[in-house]
gemmi code that builds the backbone of each chain (N, CA, C; Angstrom):
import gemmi

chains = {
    "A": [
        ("UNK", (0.829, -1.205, 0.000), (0.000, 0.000, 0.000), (0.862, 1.254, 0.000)),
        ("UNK", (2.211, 1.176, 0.974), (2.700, 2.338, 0.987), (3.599, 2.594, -0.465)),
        ("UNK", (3.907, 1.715, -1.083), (4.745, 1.792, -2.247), (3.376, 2.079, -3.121)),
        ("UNK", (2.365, 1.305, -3.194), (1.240, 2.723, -4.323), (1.290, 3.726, -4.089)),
        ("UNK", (1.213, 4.553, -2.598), (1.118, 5.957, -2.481), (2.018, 6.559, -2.787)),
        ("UNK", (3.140, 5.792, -2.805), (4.722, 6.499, -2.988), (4.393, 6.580, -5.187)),
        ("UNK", (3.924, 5.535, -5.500), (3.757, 5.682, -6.837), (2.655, 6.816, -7.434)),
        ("UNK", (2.385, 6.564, -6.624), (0.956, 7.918, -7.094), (1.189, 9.126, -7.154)),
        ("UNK", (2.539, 9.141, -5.702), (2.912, 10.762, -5.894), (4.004, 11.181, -6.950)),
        ("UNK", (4.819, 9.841, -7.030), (5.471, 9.989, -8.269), (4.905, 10.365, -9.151)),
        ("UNK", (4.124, 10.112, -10.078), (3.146, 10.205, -11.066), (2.906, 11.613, -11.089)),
        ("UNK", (2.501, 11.883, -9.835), (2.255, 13.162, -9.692), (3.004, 14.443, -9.904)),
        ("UNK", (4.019, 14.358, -9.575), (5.361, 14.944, -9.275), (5.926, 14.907, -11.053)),
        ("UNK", (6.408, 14.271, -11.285), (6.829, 14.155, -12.392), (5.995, 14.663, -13.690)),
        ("UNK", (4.676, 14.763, -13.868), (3.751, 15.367, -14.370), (3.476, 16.790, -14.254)),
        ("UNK", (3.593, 17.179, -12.783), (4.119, 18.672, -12.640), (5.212, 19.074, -13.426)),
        ("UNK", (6.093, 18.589, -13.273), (7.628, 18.952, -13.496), (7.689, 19.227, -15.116)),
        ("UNK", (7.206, 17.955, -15.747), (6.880, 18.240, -16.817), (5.731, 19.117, -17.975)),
        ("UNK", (4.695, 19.464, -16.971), (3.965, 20.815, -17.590), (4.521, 22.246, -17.080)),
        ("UNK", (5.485, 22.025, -16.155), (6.074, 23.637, -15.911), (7.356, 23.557, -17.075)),
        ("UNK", (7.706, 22.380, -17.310), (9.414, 22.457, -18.413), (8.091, 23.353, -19.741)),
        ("UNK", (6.821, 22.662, -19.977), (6.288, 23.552, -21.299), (6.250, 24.652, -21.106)),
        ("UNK", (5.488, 24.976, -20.051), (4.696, 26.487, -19.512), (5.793, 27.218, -20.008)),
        ("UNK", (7.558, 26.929, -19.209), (8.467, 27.490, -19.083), (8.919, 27.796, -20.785)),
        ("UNK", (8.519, 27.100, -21.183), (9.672, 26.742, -22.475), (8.860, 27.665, -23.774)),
        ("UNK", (7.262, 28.048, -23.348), (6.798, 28.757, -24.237), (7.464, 30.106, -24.489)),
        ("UNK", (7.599, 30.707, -23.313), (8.850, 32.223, -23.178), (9.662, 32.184, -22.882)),
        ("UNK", (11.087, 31.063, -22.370), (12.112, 30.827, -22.300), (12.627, 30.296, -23.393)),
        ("UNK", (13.114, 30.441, -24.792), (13.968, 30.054, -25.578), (15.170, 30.051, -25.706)),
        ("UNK", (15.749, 30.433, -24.411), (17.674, 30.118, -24.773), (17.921, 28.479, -24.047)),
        ("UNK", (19.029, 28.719, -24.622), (20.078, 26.954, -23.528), (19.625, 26.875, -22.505)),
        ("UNK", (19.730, 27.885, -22.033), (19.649, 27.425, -20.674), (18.927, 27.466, -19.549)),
        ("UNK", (18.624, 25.998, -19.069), (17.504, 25.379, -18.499), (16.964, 25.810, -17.339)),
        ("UNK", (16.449, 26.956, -18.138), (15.826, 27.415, -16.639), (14.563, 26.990, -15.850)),
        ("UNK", (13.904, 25.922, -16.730), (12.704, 25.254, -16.128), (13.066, 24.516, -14.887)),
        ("UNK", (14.248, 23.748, -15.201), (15.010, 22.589, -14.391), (15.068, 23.277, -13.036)),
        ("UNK", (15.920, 24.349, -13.095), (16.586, 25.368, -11.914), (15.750, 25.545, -11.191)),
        ("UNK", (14.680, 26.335, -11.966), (13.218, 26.978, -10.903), (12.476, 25.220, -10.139)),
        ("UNK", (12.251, 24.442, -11.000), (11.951, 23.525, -9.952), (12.376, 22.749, -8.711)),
        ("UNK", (14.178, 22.650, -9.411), (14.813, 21.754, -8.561), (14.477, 23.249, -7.211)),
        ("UNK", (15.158, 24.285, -7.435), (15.072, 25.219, -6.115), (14.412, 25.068, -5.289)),
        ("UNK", (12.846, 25.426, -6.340), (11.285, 25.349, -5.138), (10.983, 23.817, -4.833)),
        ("UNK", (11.016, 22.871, -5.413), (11.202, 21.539, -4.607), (11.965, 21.668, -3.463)),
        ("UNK", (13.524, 21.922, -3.251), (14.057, 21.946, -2.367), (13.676, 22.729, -0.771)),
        ("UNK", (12.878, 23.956, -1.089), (12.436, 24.755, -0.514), (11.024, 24.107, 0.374)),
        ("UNK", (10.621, 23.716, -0.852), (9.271, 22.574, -0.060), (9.537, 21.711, 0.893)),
        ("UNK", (10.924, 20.847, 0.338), (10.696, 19.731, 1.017), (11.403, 19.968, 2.587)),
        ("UNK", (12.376, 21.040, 2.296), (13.190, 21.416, 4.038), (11.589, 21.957, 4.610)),
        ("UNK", (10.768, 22.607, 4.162), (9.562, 23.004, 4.834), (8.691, 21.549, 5.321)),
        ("UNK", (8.343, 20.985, 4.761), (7.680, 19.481, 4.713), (8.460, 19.109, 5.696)),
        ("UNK", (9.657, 18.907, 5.738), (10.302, 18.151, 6.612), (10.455, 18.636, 8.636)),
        ("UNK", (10.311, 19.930, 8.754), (10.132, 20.229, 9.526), (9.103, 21.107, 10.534)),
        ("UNK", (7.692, 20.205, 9.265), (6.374, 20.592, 10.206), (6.204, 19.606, 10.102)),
        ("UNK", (4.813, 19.218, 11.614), (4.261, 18.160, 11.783), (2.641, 18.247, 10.420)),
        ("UNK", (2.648, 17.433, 10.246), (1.242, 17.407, 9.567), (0.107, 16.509, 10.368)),
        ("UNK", (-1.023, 17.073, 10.368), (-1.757, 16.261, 10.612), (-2.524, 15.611, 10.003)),
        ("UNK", (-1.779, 14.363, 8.960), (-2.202, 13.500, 8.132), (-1.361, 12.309, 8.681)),
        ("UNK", (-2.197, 11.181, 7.980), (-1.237, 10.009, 8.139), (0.442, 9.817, 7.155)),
        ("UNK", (0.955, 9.155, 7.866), (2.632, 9.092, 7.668), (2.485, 8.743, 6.030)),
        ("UNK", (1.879, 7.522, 5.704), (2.109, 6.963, 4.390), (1.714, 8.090, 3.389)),
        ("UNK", (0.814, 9.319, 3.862), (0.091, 9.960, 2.891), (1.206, 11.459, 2.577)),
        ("UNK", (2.105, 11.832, 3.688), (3.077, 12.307, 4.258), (4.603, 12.020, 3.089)),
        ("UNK", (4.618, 10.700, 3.410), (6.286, 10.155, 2.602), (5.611, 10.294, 1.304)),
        ("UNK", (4.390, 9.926, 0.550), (3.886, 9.867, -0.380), (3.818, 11.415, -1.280)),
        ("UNK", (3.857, 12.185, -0.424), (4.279, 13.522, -0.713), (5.550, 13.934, -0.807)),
        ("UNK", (6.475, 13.859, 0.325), (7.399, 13.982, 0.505), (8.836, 13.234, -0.407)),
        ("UNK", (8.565, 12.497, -0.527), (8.924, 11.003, -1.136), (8.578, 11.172, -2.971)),
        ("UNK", (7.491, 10.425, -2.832), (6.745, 10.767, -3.890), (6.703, 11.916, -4.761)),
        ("UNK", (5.879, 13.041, -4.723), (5.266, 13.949, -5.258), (7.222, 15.217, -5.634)),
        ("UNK", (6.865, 15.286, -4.300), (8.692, 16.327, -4.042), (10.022, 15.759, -4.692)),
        ("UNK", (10.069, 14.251, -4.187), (11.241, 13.580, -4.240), (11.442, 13.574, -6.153)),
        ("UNK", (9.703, 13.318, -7.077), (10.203, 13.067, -8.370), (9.898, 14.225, -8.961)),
        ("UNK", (9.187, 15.401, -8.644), (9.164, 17.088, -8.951), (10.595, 17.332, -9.290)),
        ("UNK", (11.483, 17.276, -8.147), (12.860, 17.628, -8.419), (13.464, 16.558, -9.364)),
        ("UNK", (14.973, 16.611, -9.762), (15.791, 15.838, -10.653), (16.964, 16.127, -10.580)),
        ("UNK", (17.457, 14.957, -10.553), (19.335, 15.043, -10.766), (19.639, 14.668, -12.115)),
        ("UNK", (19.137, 13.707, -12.638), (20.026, 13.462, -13.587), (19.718, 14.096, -15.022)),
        ("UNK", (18.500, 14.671, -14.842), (18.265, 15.837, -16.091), (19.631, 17.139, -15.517)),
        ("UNK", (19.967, 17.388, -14.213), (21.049, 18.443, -13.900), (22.259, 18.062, -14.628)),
        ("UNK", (22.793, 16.794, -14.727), (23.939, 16.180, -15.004), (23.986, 16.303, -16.472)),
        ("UNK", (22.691, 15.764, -16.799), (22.727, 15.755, -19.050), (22.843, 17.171, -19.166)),
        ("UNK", (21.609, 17.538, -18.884), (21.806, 19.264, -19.402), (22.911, 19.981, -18.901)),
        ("UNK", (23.828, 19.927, -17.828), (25.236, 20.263, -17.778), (25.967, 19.901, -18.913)),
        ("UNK", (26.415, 18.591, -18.822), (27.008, 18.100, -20.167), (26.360, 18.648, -21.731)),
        ("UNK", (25.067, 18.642, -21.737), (24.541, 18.940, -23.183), (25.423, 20.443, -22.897)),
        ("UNK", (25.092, 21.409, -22.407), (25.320, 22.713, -22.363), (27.000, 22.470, -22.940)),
        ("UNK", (27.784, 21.635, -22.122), (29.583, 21.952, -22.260), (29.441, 21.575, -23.558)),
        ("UNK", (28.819, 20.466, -24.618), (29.000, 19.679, -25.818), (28.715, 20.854, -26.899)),
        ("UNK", (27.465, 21.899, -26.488), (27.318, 22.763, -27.389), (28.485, 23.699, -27.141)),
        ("UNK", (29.387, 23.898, -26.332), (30.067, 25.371, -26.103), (29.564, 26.733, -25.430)),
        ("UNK", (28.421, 26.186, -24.474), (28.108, 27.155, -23.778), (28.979, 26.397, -22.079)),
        ("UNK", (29.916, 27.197, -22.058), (31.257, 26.711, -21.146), (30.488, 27.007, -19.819)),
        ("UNK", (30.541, 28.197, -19.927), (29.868, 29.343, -19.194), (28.421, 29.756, -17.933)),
        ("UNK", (27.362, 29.057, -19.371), (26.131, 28.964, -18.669), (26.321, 27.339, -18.188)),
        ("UNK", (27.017, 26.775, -18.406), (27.292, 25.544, -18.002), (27.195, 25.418, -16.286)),
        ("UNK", (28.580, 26.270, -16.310), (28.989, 26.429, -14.832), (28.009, 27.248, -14.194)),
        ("UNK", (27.559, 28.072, -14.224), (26.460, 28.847, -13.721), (25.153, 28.155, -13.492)),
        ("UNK", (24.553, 27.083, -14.257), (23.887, 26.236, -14.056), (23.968, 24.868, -13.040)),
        ("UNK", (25.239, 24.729, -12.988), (25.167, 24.191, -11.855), (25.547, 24.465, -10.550)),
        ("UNK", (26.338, 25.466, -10.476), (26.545, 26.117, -9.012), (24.795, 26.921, -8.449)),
        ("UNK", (24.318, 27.436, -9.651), (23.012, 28.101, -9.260), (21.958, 26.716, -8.497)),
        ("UNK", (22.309, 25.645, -9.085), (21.359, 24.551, -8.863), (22.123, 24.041, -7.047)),
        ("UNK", (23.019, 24.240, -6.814), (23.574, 23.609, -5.828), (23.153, 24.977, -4.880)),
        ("UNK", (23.998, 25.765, -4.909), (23.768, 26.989, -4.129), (22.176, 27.288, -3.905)),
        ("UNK", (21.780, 27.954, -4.807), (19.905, 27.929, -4.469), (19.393, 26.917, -3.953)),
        ("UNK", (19.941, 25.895, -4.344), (19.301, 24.556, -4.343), (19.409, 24.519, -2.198)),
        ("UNK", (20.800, 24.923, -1.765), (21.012, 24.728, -0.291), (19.984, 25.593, 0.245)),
        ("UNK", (20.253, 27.192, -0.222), (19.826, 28.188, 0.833), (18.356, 27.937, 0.797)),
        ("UNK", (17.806, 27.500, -0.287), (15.938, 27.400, -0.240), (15.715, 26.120, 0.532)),
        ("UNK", (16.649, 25.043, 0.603), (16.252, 24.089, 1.560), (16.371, 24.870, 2.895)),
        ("UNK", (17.580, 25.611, 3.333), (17.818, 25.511, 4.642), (16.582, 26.551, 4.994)),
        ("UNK", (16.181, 27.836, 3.983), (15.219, 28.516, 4.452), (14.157, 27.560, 4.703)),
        ("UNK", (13.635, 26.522, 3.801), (12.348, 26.106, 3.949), (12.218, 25.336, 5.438)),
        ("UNK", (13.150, 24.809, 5.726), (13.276, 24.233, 6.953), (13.211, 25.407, 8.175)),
        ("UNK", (13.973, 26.422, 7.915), (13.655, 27.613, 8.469), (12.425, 28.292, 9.121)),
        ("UNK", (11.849, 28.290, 7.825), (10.448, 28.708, 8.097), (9.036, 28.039, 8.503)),
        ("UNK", (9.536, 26.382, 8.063), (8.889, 25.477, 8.761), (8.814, 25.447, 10.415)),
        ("UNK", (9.919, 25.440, 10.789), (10.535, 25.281, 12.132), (9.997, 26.812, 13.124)),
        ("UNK", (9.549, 27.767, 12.611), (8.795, 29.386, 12.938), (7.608, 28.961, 12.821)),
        ("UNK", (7.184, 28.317, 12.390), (5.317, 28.005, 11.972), (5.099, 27.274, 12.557)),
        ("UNK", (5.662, 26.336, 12.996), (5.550, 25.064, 14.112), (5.610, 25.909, 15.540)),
        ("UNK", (6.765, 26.101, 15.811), (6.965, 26.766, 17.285), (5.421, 27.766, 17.571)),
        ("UNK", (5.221, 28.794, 16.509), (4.111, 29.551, 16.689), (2.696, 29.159, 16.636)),
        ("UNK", (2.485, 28.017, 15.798), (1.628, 26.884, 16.050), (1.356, 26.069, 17.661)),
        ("UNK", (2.795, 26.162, 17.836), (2.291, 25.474, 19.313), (1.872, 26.147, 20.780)),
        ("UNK", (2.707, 27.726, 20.591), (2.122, 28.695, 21.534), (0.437, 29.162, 21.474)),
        ("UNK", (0.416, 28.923, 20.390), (-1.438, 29.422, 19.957), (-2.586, 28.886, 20.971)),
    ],
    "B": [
        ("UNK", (-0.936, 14.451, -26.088), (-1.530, 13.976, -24.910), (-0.591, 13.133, -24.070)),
        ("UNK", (-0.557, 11.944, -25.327), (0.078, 10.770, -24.517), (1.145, 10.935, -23.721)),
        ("UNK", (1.813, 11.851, -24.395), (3.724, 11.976, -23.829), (3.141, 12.273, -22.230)),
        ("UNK", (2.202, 13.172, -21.658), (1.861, 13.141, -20.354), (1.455, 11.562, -19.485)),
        ("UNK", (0.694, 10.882, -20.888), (0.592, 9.577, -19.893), (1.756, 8.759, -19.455)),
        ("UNK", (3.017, 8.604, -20.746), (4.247, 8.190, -20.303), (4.902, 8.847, -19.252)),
        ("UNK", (4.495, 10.195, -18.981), (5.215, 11.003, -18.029), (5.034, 10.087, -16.662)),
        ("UNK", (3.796, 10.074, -16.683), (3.176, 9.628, -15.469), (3.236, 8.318, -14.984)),
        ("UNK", (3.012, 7.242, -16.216), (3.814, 5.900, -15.920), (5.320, 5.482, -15.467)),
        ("UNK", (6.252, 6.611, -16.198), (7.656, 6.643, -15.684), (8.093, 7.428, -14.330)),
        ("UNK", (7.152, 8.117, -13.769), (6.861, 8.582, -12.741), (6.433, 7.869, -11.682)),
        ("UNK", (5.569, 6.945, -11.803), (5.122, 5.802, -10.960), (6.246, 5.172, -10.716)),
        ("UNK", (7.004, 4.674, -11.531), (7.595, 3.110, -11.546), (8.766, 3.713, -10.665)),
        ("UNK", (9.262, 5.027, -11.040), (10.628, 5.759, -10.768), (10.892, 6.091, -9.432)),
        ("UNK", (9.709, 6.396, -8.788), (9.314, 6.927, -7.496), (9.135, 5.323, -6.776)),
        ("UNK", (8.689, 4.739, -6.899), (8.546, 3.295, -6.392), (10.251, 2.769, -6.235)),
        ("UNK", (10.569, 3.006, -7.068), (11.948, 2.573, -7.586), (13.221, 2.813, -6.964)),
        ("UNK", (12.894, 4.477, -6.900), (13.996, 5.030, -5.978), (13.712, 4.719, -4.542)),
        ("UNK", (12.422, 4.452, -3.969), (12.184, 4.070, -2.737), (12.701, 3.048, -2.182)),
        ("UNK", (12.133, 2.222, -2.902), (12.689, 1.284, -2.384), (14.230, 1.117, -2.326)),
        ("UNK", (14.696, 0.854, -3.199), (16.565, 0.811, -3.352), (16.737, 1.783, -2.179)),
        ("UNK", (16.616, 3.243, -2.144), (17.264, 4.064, -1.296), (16.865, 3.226, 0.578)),
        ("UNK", (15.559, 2.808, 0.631), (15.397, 2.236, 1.950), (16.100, 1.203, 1.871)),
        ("UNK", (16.359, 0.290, 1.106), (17.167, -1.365, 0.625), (18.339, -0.986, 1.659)),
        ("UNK", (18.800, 0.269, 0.879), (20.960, 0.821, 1.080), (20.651, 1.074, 2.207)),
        ("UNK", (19.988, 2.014, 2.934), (19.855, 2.611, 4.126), (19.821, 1.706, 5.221)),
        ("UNK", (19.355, 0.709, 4.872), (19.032, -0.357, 6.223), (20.232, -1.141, 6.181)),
        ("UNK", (20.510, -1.189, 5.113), (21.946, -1.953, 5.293), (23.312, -1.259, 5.924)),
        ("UNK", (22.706, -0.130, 5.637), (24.384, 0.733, 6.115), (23.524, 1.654, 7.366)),
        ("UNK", (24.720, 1.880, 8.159), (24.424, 2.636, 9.453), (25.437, 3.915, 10.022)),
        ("UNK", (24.824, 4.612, 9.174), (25.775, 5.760, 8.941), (25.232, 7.393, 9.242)),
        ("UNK", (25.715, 8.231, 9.191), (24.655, 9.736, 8.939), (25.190, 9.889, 7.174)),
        ("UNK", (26.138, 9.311, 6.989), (25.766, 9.484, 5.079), (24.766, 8.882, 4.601)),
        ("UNK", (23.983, 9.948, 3.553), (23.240, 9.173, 2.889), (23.399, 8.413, 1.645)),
        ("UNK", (23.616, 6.985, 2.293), (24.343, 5.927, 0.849), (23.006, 6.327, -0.337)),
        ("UNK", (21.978, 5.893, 0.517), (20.654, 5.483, -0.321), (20.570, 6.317, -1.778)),
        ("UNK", (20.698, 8.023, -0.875), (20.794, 8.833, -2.297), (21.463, 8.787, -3.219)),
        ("UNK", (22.908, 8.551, -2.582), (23.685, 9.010, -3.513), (24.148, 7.677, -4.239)),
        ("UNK", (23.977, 6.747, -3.930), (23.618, 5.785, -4.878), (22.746, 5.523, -5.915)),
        ("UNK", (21.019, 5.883, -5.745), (20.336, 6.180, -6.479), (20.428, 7.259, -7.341)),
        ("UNK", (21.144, 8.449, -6.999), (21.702, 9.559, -7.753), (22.435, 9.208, -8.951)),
        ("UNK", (23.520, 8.372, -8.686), (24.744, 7.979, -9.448), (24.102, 7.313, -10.418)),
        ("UNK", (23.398, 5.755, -9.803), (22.873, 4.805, -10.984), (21.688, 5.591, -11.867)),
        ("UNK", (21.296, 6.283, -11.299), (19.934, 7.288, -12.315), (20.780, 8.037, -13.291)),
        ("UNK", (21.888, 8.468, -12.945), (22.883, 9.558, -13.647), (23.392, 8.759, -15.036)),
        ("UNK", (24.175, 7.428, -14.209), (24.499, 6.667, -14.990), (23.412, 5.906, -16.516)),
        ("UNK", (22.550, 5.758, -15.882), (21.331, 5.183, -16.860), (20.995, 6.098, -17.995)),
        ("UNK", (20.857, 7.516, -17.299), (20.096, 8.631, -18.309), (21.179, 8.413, -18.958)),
        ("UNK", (22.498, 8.839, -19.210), (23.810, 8.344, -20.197), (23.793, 7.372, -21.549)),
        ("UNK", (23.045, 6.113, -20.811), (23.051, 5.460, -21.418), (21.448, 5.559, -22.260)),
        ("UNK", (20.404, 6.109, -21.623), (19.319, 6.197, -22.620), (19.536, 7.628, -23.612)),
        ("UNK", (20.459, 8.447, -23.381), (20.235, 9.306, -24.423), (21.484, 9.149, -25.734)),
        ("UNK", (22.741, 7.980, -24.966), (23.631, 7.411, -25.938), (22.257, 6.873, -27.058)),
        ("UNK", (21.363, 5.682, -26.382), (20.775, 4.991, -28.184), (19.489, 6.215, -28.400)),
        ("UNK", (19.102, 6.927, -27.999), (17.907, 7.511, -28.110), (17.867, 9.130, -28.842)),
        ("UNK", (19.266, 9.457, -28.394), (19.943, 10.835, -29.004), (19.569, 11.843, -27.849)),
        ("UNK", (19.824, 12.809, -28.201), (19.719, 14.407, -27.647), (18.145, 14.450, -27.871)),
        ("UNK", (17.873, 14.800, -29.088), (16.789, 15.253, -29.638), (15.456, 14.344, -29.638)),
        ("UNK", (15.320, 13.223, -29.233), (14.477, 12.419, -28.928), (14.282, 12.099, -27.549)),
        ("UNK", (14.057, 13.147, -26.869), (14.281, 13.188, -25.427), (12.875, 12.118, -24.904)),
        ("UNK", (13.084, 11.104, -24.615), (11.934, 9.910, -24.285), (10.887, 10.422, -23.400)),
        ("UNK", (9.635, 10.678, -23.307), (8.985, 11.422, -22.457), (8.802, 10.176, -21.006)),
        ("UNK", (8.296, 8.852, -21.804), (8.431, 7.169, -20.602), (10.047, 7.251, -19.817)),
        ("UNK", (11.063, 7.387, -20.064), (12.232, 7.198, -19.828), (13.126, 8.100, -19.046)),
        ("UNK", (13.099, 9.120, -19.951), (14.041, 10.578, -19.595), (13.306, 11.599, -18.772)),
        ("UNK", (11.902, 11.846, -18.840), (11.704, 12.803, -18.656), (10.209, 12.154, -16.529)),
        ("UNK", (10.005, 10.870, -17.065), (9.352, 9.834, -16.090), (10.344, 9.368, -15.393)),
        ("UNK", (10.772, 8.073, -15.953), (11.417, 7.077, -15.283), (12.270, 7.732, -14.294)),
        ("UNK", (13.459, 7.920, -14.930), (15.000, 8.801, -14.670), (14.639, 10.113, -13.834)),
        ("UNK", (13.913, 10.621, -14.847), (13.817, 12.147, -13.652), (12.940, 12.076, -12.822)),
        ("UNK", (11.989, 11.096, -11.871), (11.607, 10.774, -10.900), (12.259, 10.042, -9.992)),
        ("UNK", (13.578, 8.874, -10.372), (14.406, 8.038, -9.867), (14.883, 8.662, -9.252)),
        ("UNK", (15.827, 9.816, -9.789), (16.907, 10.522, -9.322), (16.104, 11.969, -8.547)),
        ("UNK", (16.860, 12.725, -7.782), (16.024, 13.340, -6.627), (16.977, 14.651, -6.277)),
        ("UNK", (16.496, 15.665, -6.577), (17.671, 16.417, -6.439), (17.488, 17.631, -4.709)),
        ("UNK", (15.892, 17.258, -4.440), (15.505, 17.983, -3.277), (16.162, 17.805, -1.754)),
        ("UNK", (15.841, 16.248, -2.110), (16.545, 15.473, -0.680), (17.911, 15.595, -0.871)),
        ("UNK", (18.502, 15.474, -2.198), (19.993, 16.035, -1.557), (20.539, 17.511, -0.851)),
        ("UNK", (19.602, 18.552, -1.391), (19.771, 19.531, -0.720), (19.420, 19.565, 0.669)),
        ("UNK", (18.269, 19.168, 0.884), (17.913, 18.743, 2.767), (19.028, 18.156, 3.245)),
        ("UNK", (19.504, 16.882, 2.804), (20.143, 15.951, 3.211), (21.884, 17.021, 3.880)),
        ("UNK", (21.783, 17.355, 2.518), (23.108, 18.893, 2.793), (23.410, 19.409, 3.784)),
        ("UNK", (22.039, 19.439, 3.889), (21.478, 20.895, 5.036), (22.213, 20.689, 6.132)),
        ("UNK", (21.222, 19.266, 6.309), (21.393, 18.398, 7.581), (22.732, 18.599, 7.822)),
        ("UNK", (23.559, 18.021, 6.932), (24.613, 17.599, 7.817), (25.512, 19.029, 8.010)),
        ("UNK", (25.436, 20.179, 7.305), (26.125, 21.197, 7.504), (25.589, 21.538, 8.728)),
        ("UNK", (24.498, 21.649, 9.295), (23.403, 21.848, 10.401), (24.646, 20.832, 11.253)),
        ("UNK", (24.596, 19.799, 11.138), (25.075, 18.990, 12.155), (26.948, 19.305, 12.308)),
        ("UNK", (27.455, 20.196, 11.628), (28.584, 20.333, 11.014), (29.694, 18.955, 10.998)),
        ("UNK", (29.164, 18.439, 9.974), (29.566, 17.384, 8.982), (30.293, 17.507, 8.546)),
        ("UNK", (31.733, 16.915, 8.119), (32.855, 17.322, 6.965), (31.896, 16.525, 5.362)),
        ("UNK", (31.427, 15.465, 6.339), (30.855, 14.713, 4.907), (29.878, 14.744, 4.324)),
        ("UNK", (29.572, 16.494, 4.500), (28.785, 17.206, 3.728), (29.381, 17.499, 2.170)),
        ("UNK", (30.616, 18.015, 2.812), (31.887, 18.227, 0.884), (31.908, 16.884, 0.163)),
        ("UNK", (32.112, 15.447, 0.779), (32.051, 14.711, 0.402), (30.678, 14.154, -0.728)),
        ("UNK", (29.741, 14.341, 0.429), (28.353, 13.831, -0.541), (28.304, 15.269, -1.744)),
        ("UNK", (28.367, 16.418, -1.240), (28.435, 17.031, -2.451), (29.311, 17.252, -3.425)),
        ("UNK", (30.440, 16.223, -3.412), (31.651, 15.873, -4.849), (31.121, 14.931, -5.290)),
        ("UNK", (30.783, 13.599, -4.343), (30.499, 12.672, -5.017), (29.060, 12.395, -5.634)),
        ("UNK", (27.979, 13.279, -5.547), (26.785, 13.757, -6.055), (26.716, 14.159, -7.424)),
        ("UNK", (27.550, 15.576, -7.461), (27.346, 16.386, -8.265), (28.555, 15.900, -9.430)),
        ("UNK", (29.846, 15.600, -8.852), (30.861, 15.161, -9.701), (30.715, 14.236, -10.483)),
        ("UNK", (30.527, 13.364, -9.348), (29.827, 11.858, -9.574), (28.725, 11.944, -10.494)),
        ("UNK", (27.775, 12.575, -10.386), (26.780, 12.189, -11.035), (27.109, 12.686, -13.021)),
        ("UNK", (27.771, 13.918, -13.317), (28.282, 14.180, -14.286), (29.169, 13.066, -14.598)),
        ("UNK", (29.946, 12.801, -13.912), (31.172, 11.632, -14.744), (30.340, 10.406, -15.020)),
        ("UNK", (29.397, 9.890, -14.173), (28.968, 8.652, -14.823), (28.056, 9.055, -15.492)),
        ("UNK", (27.108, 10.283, -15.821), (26.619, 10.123, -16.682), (26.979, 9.787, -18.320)),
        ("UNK", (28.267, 10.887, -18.451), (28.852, 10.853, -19.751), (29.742, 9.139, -19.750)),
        ("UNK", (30.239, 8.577, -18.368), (30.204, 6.815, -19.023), (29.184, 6.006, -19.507)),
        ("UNK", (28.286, 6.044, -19.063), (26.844, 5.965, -19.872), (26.834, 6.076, -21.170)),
        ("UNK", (26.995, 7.407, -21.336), (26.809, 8.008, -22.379), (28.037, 7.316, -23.342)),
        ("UNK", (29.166, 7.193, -22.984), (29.959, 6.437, -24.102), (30.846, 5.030, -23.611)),
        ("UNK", (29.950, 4.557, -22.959), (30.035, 3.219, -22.747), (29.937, 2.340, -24.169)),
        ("UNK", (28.757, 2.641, -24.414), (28.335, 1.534, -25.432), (29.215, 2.006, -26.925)),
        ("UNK", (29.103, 1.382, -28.032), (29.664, 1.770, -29.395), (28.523, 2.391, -29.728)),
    ],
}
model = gemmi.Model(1)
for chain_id, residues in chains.items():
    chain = gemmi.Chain(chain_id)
    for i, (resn, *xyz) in enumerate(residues, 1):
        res = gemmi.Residue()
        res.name, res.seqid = resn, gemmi.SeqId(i, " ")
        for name, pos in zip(("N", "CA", "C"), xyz):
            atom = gemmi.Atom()
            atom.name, atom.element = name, gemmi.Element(name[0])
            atom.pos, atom.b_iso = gemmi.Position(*pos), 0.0
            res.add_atom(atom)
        chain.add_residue(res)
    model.add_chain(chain)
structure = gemmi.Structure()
structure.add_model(model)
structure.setup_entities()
């Protein structure tokens, strides 16, 4: 049961990911992948948030999100091709910038999201 | 249309996929590194390599590349995972992030020219 929910959110997740690469791609026409960036970021941002509130749902429905939905929203190994695609065309440049932006953003929006999770909880519990 | 239904089938299987394996590694090893990811990172890295070696650039598989692979591989939890351990001040925070990010580029392109 818990591996369907974990599949469902996959499904889910990955279906997002892939109608924001269009949305993105209708007014973004250069190299560089900025659909990828904006998701991997705000995934990251979600999931340090997710991770450090309580929900009041059940666990399986929880990882199924977390896991699931977040875990296949984001992507590594589209980061890795489209790095490489970028160096193969000769964009050296946006290469490197693409992936330090993906690592760097990628930290500070986790550590904020956890951040701000961790303020909403505490103030949640004085209430 | 369809390319959304493959999205979503390679999305299922990928997410199932990475779960499990990453809990498989985790229980086996007893560590604050996370094997699970960065194992699943690597072999997802490694694979996409090899599906866009027979499939090309330009035939980007919507079931495969854009489902399977980019649901397998997880790029959120490595940033949490980061977090964590810089939070915990970890040295083998630099570590998971060489062998992630490095890692995951070098085996992709063996992948990629592995085969003839």
């Amino acid at each position: 049961m818990k591996y369907l929910y974990i599949g469902i959110g996959g499904m889910i997740g990955a279906s997002m990911r892939f109608a924001i690469t269009i949305v993105i791609g209708r007014f973004w026409q250069s190299a560089f992948p900025l659909d990828i960036l904006i998701i991997n970021v705000f995934g990251a941002f979600i999931l340090g948030y997710l991770s450090s509130i309580t929900l009041p749902i059940d666990p399986n429905l929880k990882q199924a999100i977390t896991v699931g939905v977040i875990g296949s929203f984001t992507t590594l190994s589209t980061v890795s091709a489209d790095t490489v695609l970028l160096v193969e065309n000769g964009f050296i440049i946006q290469a490197f910038i693409y992936i330090l932006f993906n690592i760097a953003l990628g930290l500070v929006m986790a550590y904020l999201g956890v951040v701000y999770g961790k303020r909403k909880e505490v103030r949640g519990t004085n209430e | 249309m369809s390319e959304i239904l493959y999205v979503m089938i390679g999305g299922f299987f990928g997410a199932i996929a990475r779960f499990s394996l990453s809990t498989l590694i985790n229980s086996k090893t007893n560590s604050l590194f996370p094997y699970g990811t960065v194992i699943v990172n690597l072999l997802g890295c490694f694979l996409m390599g090899v599906v866009v070696h027979f499939l090309h650039w330009e035939n980007v598989s919507a079931l495969l590349v854009v489902g399977l692979l980019g649901a397998f591989t997880t790029f959120s939890s490595v940033q949490l995972e980061m977090v964590e351990l810089i939070v915990k001040k970890q040295k083998m925070a630099f570590i998971y992030f060489f062998v992630t990010y490095i890692g995951g580029i070098a085996l992709f392109m063996l992948g990629l020219i592995m085969f003839p």
